[in-house]
DOSEZA-345334 format. One record per atom (N, C-alpha, C): x, y, z; atom name; residue in three letters; residue number from 1. Coordinates in Angstrom, 3 decimals. Each point is the difference from the previous one (the first is absolute). Layout:
<pts>
      east     north        up  atom  rest   nr
         X         Y         Z    CA   ALA  NUM
...
</pts>
This chain:
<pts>
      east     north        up  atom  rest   nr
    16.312    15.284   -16.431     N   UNK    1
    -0.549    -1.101    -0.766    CA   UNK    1
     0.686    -0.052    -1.361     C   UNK    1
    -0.068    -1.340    -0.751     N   UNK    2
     1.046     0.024    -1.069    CA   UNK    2
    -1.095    -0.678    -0.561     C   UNK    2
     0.488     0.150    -1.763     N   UNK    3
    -1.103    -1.057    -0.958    CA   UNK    3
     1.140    -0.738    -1.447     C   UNK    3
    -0.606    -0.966    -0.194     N   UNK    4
     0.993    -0.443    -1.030    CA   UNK    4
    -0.689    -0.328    -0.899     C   UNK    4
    -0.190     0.357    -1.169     N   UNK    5
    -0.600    -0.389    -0.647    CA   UNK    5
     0.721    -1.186    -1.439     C   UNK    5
    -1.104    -1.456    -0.181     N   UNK    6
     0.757    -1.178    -0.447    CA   UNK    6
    -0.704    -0.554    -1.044     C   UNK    6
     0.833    -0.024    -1.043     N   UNK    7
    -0.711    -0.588    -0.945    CA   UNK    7
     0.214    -1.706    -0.211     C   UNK    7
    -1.189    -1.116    -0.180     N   UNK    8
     0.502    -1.417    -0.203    CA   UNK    8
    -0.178    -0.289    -1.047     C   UNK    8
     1.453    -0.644    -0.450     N   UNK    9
     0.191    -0.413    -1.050    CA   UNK    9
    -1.121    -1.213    -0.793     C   UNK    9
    -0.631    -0.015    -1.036     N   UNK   10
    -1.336    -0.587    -0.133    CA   UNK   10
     0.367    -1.680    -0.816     C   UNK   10
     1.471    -0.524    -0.122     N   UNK   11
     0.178    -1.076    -0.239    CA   UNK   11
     0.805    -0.870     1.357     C   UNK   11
     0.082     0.944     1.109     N   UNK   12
     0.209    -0.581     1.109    CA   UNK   12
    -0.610     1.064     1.166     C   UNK   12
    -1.607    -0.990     0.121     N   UNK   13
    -0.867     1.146     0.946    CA   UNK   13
     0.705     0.635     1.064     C   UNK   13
     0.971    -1.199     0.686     N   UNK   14
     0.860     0.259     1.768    CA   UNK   14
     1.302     0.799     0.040     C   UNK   14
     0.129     0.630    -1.305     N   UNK   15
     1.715     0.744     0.218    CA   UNK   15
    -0.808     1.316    -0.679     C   UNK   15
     0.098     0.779     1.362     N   UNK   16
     0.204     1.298    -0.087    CA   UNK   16
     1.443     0.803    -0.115     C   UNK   16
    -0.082     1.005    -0.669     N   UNK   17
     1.014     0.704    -0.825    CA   UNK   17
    -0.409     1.671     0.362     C   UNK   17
     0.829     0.211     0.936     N   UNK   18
    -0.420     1.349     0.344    CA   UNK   18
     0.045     1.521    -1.058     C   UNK   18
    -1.051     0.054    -0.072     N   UNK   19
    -0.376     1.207    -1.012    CA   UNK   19
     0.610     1.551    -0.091     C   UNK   19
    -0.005     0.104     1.394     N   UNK   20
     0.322     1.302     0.666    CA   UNK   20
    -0.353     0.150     1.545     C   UNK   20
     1.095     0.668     0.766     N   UNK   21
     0.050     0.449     1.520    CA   UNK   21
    -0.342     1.077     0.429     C   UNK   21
    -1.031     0.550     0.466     N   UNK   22
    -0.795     1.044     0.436    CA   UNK   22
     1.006     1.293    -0.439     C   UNK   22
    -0.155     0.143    -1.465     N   UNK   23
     0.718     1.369    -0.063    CA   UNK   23
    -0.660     1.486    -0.196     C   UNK   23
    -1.212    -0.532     0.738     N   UNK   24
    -0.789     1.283     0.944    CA   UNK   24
     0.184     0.713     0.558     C   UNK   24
     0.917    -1.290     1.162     N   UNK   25
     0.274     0.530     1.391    CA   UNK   25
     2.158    -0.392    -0.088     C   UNK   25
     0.411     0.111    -0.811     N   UNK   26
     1.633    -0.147     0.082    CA   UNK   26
     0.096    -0.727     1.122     C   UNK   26
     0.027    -1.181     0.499     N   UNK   27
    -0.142    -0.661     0.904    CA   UNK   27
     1.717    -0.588    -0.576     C   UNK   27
     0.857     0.528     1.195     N   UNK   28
     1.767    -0.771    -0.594    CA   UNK   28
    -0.164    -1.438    -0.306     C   UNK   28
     0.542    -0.577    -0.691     N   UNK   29
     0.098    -1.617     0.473    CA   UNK   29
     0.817    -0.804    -1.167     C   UNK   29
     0.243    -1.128     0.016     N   UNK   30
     1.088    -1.086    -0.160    CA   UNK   30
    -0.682    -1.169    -0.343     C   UNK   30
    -0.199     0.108    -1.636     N   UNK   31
    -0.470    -1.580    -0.710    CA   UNK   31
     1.143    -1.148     0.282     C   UNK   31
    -0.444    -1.022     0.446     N   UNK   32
     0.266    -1.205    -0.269    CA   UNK   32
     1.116    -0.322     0.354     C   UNK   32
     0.563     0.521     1.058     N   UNK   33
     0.913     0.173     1.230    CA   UNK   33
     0.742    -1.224     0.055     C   UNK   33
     1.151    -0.347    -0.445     N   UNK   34
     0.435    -1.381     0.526    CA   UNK   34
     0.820     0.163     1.146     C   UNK   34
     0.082    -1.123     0.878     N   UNK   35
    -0.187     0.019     1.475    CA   UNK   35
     0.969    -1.161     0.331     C   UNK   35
     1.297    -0.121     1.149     N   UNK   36
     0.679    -0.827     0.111    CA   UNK   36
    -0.550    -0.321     1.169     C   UNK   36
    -0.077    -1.465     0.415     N   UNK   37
    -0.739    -0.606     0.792    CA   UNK   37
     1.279    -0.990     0.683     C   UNK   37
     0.274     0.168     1.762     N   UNK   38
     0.867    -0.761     0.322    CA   UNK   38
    -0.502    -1.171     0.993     C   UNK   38
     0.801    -0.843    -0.037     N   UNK   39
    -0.372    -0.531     1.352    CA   UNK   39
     1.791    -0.943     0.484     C   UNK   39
    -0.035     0.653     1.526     N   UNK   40
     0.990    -0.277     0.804    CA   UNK   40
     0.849     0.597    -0.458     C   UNK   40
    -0.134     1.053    -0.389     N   UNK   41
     0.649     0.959    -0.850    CA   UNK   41
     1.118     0.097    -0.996     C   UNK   41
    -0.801    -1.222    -1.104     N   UNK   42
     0.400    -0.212    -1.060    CA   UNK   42
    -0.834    -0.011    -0.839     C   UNK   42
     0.170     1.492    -1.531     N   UNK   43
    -1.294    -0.053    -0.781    CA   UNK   43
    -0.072    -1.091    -0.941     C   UNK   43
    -0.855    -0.462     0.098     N   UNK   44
    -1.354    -0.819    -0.659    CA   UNK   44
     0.706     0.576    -1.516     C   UNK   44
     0.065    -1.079    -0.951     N   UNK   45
    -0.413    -0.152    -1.339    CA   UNK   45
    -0.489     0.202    -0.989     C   UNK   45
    -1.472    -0.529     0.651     N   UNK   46
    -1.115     0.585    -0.678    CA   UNK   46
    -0.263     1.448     0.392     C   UNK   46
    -0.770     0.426    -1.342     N   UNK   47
    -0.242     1.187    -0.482    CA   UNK   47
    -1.486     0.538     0.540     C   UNK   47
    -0.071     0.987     0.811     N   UNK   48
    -1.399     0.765     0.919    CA   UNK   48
    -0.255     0.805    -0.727     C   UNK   48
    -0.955     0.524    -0.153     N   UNK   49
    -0.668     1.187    -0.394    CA   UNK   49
    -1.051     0.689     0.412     C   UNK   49
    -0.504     1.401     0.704     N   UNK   50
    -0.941     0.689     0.626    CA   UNK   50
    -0.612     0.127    -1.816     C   UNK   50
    -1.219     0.454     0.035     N   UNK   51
    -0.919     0.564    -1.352    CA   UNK   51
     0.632     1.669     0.006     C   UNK   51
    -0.229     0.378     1.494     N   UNK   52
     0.431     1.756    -0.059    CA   UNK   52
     0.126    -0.110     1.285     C   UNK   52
     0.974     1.370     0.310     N   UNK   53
     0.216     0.536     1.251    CA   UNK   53
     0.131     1.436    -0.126     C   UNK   53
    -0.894     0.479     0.624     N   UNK   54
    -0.795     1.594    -0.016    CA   UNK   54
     0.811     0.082     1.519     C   UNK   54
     0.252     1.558    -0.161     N   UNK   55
     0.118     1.053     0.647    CA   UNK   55
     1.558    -0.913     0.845     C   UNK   55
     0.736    -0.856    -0.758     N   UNK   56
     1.074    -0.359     0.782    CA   UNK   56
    -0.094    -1.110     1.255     C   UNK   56
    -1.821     0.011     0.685     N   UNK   57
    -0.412    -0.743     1.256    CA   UNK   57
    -0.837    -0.851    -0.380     C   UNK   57
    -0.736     0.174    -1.100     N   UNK   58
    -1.073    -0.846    -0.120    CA   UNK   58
    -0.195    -1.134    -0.798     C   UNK   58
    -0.431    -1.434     0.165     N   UNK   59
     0.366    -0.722    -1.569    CA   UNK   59
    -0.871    -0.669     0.094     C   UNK   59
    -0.587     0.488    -1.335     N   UNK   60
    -1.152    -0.808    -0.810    CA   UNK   60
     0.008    -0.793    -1.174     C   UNK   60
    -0.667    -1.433     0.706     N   UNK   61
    -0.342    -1.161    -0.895    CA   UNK   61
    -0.723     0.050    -0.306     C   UNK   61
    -0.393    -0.591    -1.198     N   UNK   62
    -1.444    -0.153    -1.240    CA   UNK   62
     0.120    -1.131    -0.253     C   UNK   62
    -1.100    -0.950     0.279     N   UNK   63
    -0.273    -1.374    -0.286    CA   UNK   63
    -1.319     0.583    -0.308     C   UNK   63
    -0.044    -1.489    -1.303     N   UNK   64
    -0.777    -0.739    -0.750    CA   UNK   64
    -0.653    -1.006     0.093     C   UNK   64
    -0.886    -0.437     1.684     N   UNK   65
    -0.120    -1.296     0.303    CA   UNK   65
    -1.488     0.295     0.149     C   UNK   65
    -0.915    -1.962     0.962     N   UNK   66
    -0.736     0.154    -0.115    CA   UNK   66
    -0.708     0.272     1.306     C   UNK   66
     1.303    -0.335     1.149     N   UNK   67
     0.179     0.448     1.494    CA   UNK   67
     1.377     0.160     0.327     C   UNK   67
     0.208     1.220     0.896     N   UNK   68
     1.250    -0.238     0.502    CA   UNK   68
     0.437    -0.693     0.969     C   UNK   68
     0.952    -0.501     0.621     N   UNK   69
     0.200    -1.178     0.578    CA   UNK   69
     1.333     0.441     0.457     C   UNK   69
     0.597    -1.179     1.238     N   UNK   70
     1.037     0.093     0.767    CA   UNK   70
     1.527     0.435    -0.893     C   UNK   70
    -0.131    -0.731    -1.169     N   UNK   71
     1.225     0.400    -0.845    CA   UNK   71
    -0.017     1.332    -0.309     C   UNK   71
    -0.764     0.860    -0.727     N   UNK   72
     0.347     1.018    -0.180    CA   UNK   72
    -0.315     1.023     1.472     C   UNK   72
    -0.289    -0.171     1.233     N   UNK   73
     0.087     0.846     0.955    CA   UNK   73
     2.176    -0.178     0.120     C   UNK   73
     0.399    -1.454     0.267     N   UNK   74
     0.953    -0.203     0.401    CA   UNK   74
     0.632     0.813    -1.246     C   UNK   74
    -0.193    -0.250    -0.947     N   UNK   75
     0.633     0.875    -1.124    CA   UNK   75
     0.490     1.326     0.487     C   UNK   75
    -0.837     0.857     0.359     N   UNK   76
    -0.013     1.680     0.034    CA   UNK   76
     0.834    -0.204     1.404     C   UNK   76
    -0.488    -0.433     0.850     N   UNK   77
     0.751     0.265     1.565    CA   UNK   77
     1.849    -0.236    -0.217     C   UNK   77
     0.122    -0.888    -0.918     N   UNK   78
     1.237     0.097    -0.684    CA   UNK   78
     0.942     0.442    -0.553     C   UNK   78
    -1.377     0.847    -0.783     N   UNK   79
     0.750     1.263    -0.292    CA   UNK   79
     0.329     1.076     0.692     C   UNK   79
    -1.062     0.168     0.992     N   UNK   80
    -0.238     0.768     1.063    CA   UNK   80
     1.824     0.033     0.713     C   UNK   80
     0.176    -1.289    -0.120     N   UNK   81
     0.927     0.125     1.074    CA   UNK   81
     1.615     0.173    -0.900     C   UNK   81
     0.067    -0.374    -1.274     N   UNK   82
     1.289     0.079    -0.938    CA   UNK   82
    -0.175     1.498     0.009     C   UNK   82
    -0.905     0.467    -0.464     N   UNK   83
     0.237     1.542    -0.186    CA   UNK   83
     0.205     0.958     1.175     C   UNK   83
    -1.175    -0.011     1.113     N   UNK   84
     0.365     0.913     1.361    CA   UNK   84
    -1.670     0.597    -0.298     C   UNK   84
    -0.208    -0.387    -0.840     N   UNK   85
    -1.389     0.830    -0.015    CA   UNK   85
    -0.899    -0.253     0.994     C   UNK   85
    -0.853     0.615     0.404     N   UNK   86
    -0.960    -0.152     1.297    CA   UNK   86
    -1.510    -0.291    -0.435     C   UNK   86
    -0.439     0.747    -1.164     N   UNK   87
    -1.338    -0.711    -0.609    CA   UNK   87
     0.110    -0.584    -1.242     C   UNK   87
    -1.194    -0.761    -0.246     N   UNK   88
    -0.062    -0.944    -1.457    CA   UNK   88
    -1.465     0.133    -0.019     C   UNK   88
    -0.323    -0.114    -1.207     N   UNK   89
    -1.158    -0.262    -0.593    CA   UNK   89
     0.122    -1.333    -0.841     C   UNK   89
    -1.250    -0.798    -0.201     N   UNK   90
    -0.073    -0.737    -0.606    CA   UNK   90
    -1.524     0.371    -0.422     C   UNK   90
    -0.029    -0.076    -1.477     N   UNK   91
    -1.244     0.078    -0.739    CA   UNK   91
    -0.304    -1.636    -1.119     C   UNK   91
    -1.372    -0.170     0.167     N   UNK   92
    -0.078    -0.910    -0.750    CA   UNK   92
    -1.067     0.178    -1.113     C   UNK   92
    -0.014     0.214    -1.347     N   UNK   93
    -0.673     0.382    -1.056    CA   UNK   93
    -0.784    -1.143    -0.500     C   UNK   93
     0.275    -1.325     0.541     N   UNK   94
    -0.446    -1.134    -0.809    CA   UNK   94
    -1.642    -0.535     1.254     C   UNK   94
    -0.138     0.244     0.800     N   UNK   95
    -1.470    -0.521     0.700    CA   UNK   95
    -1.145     1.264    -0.740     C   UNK   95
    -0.939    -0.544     0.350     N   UNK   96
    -1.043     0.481    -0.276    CA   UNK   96
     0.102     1.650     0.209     C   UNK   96
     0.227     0.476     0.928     N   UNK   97
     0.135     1.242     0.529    CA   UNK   97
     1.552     0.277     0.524     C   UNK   97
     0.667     1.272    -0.140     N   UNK   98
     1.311    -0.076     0.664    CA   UNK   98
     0.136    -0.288     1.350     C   UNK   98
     1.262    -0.486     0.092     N   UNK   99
     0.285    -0.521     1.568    CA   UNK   99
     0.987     0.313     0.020     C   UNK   99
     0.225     0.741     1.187     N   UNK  100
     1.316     0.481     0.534    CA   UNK  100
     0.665     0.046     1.290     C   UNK  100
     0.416    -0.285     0.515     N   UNK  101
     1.329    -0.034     1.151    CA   UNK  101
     0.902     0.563     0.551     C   UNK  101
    -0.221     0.595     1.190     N   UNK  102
     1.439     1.227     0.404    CA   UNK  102
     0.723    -0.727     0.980     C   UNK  102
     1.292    -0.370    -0.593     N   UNK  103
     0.173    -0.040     1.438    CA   UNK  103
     1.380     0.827    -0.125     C   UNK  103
     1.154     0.100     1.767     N   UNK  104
     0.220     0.721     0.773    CA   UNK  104
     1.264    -1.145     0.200     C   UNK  104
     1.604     0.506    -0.540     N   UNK  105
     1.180    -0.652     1.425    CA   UNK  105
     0.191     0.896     0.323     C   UNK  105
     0.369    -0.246     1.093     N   UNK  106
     0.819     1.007     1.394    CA   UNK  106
     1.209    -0.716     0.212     C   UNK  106
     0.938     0.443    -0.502     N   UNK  107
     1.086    -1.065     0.386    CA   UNK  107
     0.599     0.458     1.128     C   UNK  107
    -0.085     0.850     0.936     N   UNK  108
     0.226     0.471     1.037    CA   UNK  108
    -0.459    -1.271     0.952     C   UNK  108
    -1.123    -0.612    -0.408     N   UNK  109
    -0.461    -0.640     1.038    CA   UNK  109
     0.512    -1.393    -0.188     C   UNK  109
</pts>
């Protein structure tokens, strides 16, 4: 289990600014990862970015919303697939209670 702890900035309630990464537990990982994104295998332009990628496999997003929704699932599976990574997290700090999301590529399949 991992914890992040986030402080929000109090002249813009929705942008969290990460405080510190569980340095409890030395959990490896990779702020703000920029990420080349291709298609037909020619990279893309625009500029990607994971929030972190722990332990080399794992990449976790932090949204600020008030539901998560089809865009940011398609988001992570994206990444899922530029990087090789096999799990993602998606956390959302902005609903009432946290909400979060695992999902899983297998690019084998």
């Amino acid at each position: 289990m991992f914890t992040a702890t986030l402080v929000v900035d109090s002249l813009r309630p929705f942008t969290m600014k990460p405080l510190s990464w569980n340095s409890r537990h030395d959990i490896p990982h990779r702020r703000e990862v920029d990420l080349t994104l291709t298609y037909k295998g020619r990279p893309l332009n625009t500029r990607y970015g994971a929030d972190f990628i722990c332990f080399d496999t794992v990449i976790v997003e932090l949204k600020a919303l008030d539901k998560l929704g089809g865009v940011e699932e398609a988001e992570i599976l994206n990444y899922l697939k530029a990087t090789g990574c096999e799990v993602g997290l998606l956390l959302n700090f902005g609903s009432k209670s946290l909400e979060y999301r695992r999902f899983i590529w297998a690019s084998s399949a």
